[in-house]
HTML snippet that shows the backbone in 3Dmol.js (N, CA, C, O; Angstrom):
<script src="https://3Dmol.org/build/3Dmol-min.js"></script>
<div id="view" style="width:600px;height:400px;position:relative"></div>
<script>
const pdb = `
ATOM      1  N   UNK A   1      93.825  82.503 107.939  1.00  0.00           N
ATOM      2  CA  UNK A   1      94.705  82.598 109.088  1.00  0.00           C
ATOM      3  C   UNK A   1      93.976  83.354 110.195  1.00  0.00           C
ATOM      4  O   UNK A   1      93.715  84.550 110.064  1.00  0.00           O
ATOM      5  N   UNK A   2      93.707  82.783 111.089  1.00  0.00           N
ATOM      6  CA  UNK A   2      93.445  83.318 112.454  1.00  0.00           C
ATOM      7  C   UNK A   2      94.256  84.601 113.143  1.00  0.00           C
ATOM      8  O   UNK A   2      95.417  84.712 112.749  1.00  0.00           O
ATOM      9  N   UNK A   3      93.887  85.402 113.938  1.00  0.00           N
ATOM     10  CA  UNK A   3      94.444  86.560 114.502  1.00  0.00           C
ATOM     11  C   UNK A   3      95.507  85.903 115.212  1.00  0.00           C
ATOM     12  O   UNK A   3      96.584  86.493 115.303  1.00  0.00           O
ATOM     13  N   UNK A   4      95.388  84.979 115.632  1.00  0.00           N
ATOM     14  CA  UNK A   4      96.040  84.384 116.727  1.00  0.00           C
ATOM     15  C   UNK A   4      97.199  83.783 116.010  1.00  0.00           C
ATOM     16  O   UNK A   4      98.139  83.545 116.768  1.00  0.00           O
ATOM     17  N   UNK A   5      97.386  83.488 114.829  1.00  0.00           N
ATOM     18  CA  UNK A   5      98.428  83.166 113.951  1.00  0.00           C
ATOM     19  C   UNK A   5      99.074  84.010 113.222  1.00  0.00           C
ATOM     20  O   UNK A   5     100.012  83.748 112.469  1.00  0.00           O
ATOM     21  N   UNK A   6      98.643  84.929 113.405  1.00  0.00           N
ATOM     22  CA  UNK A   6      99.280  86.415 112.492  1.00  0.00           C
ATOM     23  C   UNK A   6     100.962  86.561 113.269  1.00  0.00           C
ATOM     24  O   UNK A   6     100.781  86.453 114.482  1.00  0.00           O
ATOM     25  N   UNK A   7     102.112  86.715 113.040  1.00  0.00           N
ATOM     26  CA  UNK A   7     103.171  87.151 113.518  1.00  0.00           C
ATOM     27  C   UNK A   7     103.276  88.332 113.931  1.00  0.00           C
ATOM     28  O   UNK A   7     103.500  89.347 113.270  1.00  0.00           O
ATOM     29  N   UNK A   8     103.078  88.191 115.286  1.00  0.00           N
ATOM     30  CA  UNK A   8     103.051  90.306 116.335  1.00  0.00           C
ATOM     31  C   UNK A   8     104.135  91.116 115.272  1.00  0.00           C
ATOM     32  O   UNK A   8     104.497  92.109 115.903  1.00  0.00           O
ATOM     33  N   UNK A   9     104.474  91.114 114.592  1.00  0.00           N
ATOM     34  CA  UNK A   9     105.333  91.895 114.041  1.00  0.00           C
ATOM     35  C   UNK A   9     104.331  92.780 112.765  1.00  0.00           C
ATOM     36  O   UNK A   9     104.384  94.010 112.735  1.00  0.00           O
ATOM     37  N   UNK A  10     103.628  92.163 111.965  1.00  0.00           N
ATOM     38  CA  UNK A  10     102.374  91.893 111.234  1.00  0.00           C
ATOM     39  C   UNK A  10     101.064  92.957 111.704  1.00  0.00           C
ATOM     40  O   UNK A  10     100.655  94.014 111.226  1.00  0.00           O
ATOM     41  N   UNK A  11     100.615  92.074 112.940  1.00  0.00           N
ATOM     42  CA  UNK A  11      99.791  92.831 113.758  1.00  0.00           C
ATOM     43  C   UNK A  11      99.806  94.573 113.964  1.00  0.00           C
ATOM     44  O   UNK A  11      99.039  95.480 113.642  1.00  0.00           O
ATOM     45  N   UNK A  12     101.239  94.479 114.745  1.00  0.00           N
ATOM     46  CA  UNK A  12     101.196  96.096 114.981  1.00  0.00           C
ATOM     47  C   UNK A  12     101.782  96.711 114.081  1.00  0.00           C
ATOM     48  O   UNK A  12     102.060  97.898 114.254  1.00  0.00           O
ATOM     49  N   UNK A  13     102.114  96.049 112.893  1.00  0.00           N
ATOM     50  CA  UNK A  13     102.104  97.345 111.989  1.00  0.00           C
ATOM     51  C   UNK A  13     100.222  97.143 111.152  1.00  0.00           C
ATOM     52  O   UNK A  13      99.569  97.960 110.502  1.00  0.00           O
ATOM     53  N   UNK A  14     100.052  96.388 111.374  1.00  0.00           N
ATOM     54  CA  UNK A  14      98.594  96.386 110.713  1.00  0.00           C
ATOM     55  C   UNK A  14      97.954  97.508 111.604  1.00  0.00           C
ATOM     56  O   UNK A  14      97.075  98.094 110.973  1.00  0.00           O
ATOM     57  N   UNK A  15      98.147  98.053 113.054  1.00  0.00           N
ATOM     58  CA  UNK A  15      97.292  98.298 114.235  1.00  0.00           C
ATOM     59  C   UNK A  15      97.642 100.202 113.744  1.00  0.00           C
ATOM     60  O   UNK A  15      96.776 101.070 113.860  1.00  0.00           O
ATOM     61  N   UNK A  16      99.411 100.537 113.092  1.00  0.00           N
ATOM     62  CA  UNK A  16      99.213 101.027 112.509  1.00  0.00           C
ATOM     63  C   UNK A  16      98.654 101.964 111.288  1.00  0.00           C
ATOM     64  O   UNK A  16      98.494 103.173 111.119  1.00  0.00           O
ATOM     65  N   UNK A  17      98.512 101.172 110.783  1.00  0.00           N
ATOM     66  CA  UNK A  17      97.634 101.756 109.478  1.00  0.00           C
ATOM     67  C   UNK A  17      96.190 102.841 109.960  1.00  0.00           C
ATOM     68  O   UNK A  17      95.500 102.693 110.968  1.00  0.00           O
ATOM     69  N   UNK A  18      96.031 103.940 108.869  1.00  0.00           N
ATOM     70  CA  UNK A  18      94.864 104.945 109.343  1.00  0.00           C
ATOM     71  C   UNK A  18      93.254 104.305 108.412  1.00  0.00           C
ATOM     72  O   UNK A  18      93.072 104.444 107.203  1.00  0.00           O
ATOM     73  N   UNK A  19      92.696 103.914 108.971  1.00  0.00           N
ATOM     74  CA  UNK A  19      91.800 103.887 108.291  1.00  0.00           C
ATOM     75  C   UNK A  19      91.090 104.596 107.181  1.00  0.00           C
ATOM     76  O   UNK A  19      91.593 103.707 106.494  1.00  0.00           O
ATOM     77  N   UNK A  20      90.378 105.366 106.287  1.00  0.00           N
ATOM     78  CA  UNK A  20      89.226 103.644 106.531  1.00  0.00           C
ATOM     79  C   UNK A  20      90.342 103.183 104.952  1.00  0.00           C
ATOM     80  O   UNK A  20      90.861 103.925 104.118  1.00  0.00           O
ATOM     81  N   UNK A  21      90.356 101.509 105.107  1.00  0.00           N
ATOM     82  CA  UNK A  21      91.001 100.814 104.223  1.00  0.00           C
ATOM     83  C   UNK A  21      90.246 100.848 103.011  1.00  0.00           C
ATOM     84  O   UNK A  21      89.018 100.780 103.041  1.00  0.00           O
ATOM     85  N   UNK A  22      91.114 100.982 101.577  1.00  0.00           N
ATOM     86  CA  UNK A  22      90.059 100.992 100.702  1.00  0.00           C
ATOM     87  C   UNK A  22      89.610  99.663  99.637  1.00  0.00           C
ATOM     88  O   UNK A  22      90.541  99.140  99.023  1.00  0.00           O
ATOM     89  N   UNK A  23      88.654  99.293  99.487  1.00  0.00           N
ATOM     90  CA  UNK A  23      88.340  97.834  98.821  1.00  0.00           C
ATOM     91  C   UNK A  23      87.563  98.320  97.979  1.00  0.00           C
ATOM     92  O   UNK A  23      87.210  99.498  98.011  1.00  0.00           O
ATOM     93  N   UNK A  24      87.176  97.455  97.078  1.00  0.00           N
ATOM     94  CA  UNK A  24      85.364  97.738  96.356  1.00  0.00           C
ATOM     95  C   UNK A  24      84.559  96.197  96.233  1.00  0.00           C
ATOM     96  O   UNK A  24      85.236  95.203  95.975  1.00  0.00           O
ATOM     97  N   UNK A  25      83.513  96.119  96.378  1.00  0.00           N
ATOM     98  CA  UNK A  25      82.471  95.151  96.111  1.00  0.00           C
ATOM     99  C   UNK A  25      83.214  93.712  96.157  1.00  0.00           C
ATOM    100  O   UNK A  25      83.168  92.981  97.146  1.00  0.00           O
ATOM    101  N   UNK A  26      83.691  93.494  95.331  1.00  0.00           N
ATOM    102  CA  UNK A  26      84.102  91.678  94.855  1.00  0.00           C
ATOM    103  C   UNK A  26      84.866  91.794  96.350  1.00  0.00           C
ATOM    104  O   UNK A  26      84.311  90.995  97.104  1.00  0.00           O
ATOM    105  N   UNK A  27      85.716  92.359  96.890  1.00  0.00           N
ATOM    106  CA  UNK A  27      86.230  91.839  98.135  1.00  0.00           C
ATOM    107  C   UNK A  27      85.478  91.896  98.810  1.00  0.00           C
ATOM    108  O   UNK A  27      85.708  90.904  99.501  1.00  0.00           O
ATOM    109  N   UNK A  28      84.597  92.370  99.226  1.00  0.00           N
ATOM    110  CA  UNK A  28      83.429  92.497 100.480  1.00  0.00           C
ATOM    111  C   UNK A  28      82.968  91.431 100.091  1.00  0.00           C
ATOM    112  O   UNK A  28      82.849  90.496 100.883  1.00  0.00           O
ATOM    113  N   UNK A  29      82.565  91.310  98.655  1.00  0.00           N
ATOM    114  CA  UNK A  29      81.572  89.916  98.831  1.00  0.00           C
ATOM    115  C   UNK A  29      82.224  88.676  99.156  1.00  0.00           C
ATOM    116  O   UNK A  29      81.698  87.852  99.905  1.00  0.00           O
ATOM    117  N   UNK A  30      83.458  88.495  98.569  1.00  0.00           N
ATOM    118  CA  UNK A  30      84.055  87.153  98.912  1.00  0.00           C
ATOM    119  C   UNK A  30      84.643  87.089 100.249  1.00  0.00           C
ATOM    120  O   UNK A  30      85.083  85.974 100.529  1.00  0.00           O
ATOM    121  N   UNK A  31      84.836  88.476 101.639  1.00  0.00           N
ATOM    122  CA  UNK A  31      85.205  88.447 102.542  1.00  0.00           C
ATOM    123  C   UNK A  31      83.810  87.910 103.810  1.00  0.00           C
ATOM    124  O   UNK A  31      83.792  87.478 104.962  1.00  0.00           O
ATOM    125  N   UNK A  32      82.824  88.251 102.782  1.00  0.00           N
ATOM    126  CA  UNK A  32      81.783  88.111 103.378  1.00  0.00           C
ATOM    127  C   UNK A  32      81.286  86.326 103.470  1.00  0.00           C
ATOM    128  O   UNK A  32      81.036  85.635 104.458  1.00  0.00           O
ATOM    129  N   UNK A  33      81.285  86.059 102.298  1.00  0.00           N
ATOM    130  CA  UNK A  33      81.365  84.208 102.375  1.00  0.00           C
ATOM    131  C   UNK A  33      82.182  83.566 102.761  1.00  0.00           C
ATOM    132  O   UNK A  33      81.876  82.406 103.037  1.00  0.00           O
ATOM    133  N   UNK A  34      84.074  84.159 103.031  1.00  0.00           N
ATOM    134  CA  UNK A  34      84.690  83.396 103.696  1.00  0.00           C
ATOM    135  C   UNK A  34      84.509  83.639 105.452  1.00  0.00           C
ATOM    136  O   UNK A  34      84.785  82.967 106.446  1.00  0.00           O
ATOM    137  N   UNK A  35      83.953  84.847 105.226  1.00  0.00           N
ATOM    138  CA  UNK A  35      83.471  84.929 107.291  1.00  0.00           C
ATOM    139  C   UNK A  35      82.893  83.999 107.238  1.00  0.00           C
ATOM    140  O   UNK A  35      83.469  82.939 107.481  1.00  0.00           O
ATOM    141  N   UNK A  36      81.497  84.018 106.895  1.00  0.00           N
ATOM    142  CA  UNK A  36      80.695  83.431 106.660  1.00  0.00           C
ATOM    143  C   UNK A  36      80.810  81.453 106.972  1.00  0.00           C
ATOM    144  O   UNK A  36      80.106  80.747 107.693  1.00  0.00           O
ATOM    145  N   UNK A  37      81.751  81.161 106.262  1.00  0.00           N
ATOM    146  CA  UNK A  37      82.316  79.911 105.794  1.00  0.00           C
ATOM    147  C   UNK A  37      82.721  79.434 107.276  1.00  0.00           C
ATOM    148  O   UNK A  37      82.419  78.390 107.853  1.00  0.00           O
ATOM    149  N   UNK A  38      83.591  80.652 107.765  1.00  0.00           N
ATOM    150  CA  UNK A  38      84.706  80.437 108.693  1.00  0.00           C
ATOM    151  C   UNK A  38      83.584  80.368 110.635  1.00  0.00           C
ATOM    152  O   UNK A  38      83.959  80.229 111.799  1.00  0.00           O
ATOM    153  N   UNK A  39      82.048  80.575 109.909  1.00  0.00           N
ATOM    154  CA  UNK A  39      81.671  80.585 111.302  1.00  0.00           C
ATOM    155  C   UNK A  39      81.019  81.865 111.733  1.00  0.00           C
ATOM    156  O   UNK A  39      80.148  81.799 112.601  1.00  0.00           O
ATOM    157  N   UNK A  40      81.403  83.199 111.135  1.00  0.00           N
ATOM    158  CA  UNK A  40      81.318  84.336 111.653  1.00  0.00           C
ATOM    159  C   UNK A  40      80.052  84.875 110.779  1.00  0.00           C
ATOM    160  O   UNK A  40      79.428  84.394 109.833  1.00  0.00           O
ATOM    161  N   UNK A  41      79.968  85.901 111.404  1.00  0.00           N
ATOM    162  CA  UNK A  41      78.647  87.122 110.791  1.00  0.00           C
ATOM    163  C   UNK A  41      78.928  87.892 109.896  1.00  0.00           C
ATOM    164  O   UNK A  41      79.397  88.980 110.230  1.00  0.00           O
ATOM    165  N   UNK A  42      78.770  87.644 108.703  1.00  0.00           N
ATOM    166  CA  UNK A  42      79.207  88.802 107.737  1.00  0.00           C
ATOM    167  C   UNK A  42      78.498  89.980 107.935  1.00  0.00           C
ATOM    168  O   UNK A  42      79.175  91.005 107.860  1.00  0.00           O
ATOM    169  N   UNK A  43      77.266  90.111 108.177  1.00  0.00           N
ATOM    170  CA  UNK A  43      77.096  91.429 108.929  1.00  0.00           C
ATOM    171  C   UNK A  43      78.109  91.997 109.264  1.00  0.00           C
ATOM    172  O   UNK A  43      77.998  93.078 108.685  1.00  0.00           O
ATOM    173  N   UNK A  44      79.245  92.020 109.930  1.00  0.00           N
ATOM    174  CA  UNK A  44      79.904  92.616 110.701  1.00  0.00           C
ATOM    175  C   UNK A  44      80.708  93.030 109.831  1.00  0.00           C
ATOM    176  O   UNK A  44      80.802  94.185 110.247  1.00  0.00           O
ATOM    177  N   UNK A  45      81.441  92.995 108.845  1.00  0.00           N
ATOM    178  CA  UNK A  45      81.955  93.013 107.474  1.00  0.00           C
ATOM    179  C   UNK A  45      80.775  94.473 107.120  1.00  0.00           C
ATOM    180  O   UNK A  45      80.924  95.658 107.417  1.00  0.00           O
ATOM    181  N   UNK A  46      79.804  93.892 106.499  1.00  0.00           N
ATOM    182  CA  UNK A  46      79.496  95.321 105.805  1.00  0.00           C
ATOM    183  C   UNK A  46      79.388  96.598 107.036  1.00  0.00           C
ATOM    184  O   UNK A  46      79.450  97.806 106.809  1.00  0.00           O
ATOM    185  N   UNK A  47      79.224  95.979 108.280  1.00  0.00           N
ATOM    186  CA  UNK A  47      79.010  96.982 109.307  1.00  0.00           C
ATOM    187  C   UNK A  47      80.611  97.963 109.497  1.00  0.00           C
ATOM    188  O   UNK A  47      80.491  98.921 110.260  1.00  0.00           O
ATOM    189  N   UNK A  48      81.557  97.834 109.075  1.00  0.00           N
ATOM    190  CA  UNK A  48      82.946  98.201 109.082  1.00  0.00           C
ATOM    191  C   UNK A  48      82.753  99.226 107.678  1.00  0.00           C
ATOM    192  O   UNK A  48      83.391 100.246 107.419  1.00  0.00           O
ATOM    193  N   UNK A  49      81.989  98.778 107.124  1.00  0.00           N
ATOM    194  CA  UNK A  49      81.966 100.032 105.520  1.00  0.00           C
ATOM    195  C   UNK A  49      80.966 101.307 106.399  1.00  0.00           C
ATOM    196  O   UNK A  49      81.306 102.489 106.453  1.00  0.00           O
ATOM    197  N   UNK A  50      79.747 100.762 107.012  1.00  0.00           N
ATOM    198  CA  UNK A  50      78.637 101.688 107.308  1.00  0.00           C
ATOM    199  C   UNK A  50      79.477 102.760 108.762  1.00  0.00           C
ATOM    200  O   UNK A  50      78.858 103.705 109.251  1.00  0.00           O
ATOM    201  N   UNK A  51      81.044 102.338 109.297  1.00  0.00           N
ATOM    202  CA  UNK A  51      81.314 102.804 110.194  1.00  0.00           C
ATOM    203  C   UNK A  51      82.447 103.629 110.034  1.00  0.00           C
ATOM    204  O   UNK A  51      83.051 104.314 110.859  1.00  0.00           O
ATOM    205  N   UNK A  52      82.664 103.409 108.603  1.00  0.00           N
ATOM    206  CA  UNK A  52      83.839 104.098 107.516  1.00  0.00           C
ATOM    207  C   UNK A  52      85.241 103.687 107.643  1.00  0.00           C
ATOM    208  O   UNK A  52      86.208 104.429 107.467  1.00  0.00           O
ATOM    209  N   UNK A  53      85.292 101.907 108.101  1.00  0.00           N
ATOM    210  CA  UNK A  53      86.383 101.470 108.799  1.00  0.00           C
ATOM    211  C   UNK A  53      86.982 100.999 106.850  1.00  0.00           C
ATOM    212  O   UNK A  53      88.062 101.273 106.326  1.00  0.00           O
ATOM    213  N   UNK A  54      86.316 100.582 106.514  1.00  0.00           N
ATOM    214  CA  UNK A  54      86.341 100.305 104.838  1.00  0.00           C
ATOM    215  C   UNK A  54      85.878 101.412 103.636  1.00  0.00           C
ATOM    216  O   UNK A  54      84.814 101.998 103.835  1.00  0.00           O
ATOM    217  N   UNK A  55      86.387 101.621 102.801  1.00  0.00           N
ATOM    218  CA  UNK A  55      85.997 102.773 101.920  1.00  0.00           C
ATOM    219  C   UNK A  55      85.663 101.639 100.676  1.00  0.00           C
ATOM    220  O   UNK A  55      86.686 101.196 100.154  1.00  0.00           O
ATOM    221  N   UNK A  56      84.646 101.223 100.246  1.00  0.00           N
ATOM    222  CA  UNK A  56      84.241 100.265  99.143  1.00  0.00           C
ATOM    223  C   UNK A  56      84.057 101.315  97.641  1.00  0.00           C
ATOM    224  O   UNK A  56      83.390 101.180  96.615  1.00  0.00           O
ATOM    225  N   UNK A  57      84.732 102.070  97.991  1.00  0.00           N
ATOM    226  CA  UNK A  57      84.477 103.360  96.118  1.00  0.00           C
ATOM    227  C   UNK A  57      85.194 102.870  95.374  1.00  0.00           C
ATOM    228  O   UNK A  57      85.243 103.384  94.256  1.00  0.00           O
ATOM    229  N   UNK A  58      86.152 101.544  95.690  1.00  0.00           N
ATOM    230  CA  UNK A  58      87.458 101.585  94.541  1.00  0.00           C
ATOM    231  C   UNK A  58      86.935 100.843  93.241  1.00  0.00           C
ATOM    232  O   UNK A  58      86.735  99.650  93.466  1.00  0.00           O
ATOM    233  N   UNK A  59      86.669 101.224  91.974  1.00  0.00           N
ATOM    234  CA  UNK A  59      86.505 100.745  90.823  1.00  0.00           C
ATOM    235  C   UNK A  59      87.564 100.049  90.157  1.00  0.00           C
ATOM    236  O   UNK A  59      88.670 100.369  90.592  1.00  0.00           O
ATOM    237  N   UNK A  60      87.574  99.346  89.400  1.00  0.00           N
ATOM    238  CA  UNK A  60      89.071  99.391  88.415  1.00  0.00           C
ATOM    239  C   UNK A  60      88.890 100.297  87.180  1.00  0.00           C
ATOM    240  O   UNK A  60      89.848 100.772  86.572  1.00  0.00           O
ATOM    241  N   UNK A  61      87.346 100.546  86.782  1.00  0.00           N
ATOM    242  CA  UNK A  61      87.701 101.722  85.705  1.00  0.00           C
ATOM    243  C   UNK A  61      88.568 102.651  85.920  1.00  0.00           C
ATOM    244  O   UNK A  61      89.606 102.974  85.342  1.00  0.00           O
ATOM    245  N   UNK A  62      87.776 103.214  87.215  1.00  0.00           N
ATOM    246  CA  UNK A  62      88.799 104.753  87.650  1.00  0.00           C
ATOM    247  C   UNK A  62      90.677 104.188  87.752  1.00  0.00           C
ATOM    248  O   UNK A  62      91.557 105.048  87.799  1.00  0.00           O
ATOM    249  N   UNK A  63      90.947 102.997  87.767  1.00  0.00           N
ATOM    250  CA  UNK A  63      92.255 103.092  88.313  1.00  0.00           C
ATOM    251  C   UNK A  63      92.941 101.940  87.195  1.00  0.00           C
ATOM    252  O   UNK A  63      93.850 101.160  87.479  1.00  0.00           O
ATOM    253  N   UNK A  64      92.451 102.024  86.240  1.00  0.00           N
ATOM    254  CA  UNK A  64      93.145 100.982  85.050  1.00  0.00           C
ATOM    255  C   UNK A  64      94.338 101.507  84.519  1.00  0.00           C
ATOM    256  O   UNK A  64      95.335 100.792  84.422  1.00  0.00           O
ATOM    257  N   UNK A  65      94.337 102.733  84.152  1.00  0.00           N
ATOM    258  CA  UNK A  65      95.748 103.452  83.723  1.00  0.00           C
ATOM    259  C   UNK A  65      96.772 102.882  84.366  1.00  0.00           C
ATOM    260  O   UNK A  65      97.681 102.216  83.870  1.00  0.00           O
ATOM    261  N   UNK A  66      96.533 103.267  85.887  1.00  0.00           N
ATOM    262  CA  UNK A  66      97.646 103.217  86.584  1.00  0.00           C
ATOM    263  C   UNK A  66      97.991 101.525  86.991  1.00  0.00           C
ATOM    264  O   UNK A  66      99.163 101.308  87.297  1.00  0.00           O
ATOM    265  N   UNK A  67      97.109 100.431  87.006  1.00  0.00           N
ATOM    266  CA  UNK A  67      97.432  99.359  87.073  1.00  0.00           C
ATOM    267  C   UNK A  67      97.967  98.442  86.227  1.00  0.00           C
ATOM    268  O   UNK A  67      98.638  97.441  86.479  1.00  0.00           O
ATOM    269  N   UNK A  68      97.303  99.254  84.376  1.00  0.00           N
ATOM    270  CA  UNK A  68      97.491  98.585  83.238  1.00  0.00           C
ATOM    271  C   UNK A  68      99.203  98.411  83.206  1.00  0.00           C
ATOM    272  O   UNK A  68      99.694  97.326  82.896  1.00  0.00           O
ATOM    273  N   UNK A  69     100.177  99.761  83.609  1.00  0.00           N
ATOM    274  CA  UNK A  69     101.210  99.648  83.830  1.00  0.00           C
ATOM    275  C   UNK A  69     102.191  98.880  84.045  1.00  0.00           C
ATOM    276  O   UNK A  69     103.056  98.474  83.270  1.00  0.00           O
ATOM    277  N   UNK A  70     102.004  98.662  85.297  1.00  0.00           N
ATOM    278  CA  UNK A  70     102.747  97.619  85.945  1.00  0.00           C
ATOM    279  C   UNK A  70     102.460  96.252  85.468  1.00  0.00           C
ATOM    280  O   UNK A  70     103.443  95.534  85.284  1.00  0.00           O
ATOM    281  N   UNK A  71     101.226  95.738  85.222  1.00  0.00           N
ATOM    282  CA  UNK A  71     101.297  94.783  84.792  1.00  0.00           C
ATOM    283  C   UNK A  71     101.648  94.683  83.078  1.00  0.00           C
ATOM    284  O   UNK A  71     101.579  93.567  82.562  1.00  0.00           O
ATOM    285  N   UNK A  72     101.892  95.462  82.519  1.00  0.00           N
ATOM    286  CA  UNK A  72     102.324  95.664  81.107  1.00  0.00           C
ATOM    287  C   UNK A  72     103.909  94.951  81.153  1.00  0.00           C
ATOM    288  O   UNK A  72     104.471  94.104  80.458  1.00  0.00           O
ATOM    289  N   UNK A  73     104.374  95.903  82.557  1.00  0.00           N
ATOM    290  CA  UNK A  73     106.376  96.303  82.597  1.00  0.00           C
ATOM    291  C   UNK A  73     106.033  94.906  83.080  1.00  0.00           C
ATOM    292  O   UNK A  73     106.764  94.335  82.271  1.00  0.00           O
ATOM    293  N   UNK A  74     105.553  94.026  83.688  1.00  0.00           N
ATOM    294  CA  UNK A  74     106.296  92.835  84.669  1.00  0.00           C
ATOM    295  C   UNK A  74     105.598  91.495  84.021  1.00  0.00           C
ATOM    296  O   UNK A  74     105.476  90.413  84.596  1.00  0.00           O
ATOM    297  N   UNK A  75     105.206  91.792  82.808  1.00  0.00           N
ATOM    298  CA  UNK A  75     104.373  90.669  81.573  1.00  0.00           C
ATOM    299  C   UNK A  75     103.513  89.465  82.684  1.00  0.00           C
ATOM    300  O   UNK A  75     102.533  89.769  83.364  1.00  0.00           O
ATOM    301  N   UNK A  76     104.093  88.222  82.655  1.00  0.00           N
ATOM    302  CA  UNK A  76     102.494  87.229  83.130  1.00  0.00           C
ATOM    303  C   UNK A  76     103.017  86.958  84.779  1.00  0.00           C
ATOM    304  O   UNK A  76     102.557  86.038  85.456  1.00  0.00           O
ATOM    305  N   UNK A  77     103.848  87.737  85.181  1.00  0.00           N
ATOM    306  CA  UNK A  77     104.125  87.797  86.608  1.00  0.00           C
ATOM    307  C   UNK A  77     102.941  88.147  87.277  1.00  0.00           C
ATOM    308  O   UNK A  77     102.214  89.060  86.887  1.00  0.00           O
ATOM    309  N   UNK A  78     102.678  87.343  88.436  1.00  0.00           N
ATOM    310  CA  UNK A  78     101.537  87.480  89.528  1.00  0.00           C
ATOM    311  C   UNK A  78     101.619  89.109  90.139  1.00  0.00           C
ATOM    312  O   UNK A  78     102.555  89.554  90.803  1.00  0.00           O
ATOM    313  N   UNK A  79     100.626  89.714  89.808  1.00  0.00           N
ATOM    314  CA  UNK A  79     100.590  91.209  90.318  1.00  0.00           C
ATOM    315  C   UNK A  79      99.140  91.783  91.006  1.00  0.00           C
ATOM    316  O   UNK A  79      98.204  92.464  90.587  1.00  0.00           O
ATOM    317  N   UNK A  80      99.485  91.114  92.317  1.00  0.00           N
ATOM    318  CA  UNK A  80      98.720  91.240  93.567  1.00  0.00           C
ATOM    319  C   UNK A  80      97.439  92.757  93.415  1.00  0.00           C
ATOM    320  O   UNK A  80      97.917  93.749  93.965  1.00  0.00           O
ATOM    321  N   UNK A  81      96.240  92.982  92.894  1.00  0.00           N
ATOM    322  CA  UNK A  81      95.969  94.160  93.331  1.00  0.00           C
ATOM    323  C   UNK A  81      95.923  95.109  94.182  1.00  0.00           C
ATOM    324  O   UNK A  81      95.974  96.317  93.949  1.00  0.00           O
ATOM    325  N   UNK A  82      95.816  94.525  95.288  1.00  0.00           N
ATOM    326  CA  UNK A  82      96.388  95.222  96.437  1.00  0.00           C
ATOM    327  C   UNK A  82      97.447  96.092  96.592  1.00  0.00           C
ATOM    328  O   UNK A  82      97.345  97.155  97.206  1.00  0.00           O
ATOM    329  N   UNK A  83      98.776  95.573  95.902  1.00  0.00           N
ATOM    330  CA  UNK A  83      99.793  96.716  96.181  1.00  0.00           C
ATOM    331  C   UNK A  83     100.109  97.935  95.755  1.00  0.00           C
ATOM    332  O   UNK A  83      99.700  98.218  94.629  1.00  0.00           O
ATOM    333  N   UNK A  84     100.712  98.728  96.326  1.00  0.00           N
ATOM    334  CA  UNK A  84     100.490 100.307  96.207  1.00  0.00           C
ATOM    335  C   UNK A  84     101.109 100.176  95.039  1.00  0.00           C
ATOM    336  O   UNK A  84     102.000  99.328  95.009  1.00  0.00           O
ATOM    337  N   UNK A  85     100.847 100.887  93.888  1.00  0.00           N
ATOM    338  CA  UNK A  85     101.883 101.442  92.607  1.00  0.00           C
ATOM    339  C   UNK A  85     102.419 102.982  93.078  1.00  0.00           C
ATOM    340  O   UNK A  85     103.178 103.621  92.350  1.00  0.00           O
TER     341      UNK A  85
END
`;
const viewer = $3Dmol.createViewer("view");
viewer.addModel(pdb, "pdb");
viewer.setStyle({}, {cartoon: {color: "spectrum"}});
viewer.zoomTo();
viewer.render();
</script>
């Protein structure tokens, strides 16, 4: 989805948020081939980690406890990593 398709409602609460966002590796890389894909410079992608706009430390070792959880309580239901527990 294009910026330009995002719903302004979306946007400024996205414009909200404090940086730096936190990801690790497998999203950079696959954000990086769909820039990539889409036309754009993935450069610019890792240049957002080197500017501390992205925090890439997130492991799933360090954070399995707390994810094993939820997906335990909500059995073969789709459980987005992304969302906050």
């Amino acid at each position: 989805m294009r910026v330009e398709q995002v719903p302004r409602g979306r946007c400024s609460a996205l414009a909200q948020l404090e940086p730096a966002f936190i990801t690790c590796q497998a999203v950079l890389t696959e954000a990086c081939f769909l820039y990539a894909r889409a036309g754009g410079d993935p450069a610019k992608i890792i240049g957002k980690v080197r500017q501390g706009l992205l925090d890439a430390t997130f492991t799933l070792a360090s954070e399995a406890a707390a994810i094993e959880l939820p997906m335990r309580r909500y059995g073969r239901s789709v459980i987005p990593l992304i969302s906050p527990w």
